[in-house]
C-alpha positions as CSV (number, residue, x, y, z in Angstrom):
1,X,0.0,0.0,0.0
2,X,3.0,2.8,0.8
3,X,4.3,1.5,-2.6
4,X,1.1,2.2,-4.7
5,X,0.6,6.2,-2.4
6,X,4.6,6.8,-3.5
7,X,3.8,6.4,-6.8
8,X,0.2,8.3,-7.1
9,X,2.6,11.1,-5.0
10,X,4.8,11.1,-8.0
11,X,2.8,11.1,-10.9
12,X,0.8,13.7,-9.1
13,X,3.2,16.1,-8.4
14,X,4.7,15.1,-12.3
15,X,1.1,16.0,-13.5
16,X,1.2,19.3,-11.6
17,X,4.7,20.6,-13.0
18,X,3.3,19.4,-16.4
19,X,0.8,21.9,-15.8
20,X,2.8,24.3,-14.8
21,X,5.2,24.0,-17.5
22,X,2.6,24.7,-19.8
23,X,0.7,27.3,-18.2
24,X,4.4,29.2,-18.4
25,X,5.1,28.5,-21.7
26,X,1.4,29.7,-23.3
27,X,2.0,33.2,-20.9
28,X,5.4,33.5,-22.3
29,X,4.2,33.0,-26.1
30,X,1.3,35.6,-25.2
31,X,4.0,37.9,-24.5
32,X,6.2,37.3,-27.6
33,X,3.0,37.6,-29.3
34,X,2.3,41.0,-27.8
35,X,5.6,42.4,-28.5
36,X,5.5,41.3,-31.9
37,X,2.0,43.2,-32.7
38,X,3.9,46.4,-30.6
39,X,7.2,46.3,-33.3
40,X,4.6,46.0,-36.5
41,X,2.7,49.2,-35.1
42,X,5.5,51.5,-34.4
43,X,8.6,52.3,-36.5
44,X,11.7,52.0,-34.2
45,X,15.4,53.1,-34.9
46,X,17.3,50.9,-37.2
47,X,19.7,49.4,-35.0
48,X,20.9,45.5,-35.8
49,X,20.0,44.0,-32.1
50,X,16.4,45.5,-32.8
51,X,16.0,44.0,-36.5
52,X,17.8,40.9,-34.9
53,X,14.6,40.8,-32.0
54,X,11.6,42.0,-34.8
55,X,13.0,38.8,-36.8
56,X,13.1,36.5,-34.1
57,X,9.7,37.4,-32.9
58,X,8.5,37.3,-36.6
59,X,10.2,33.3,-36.8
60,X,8.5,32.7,-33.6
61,X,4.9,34.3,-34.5
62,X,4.2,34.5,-37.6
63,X,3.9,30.7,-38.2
64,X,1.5,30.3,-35.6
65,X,-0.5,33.4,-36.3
66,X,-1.0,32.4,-39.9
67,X,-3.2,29.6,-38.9
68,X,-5.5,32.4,-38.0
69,X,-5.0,34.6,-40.9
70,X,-6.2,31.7,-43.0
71,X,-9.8,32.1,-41.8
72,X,-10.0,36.0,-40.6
73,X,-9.5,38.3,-42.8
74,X,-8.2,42.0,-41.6
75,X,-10.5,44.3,-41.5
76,X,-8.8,47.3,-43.3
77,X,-5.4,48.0,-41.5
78,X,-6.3,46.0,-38.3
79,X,-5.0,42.2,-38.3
80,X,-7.6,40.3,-35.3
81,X,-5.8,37.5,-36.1
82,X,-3.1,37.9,-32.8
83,X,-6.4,38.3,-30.5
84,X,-7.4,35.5,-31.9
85,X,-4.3,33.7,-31.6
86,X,-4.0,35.0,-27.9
87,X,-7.6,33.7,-26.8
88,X,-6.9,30.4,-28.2
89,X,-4.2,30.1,-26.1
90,X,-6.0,31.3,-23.0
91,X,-8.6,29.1,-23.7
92,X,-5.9,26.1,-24.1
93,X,-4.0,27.1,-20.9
94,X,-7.4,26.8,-18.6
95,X,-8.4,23.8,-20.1
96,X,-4.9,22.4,-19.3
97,X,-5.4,23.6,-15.4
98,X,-8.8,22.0,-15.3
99,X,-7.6,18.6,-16.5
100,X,-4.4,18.5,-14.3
């Protein structure tokens, strides 16, 4: 029996930090998301670590956001396809936390 409560202890506490882990990673890609929509509003400087961060957050983005862009089209200059994007993975993140 102390067997069979170590290991639902484990995989417990494994099932929590899985949450976790994920939970961390969806805020952090939230974030990247936001400050890619913030570099595609306003023109900054030209300085080479600034294009260096506007095309790693493009790499990082732009593949996922394009799923959206498929289906929702912008309506004039305004692209609701990172809201989108950024509910989704709200919605995934509290689905997560009520599984685990």
């Amino acid at each position: 029996m102390g067997d069979f409560l170590a290991v639902v202890a484990v995989l417990a506490d494994t099932g929590t930090w899985i949450a976790q882990f994920i939970h961390v990673f969806l805020y952090v890609y939230i974030a990247l998301i936001f400050a890619h929509i913030l570099t595609t509003w306003f023109q900054l400087p030209y300085s080479s670590a600034l294009a260096r961060a506007q095309r790693f957050l493009f790499d990082v983005c732009d593949p996922y956001l394009r799923l959206f862009r498929r289906f929702i089209p912008p309506l004039g200059p305004l692209d609701l396809s990172p809201m989108v994007g950024m509910l989704v993975l709200v919605v995934i993140d509290r689905v997560v936390a009520g599984v685990f």
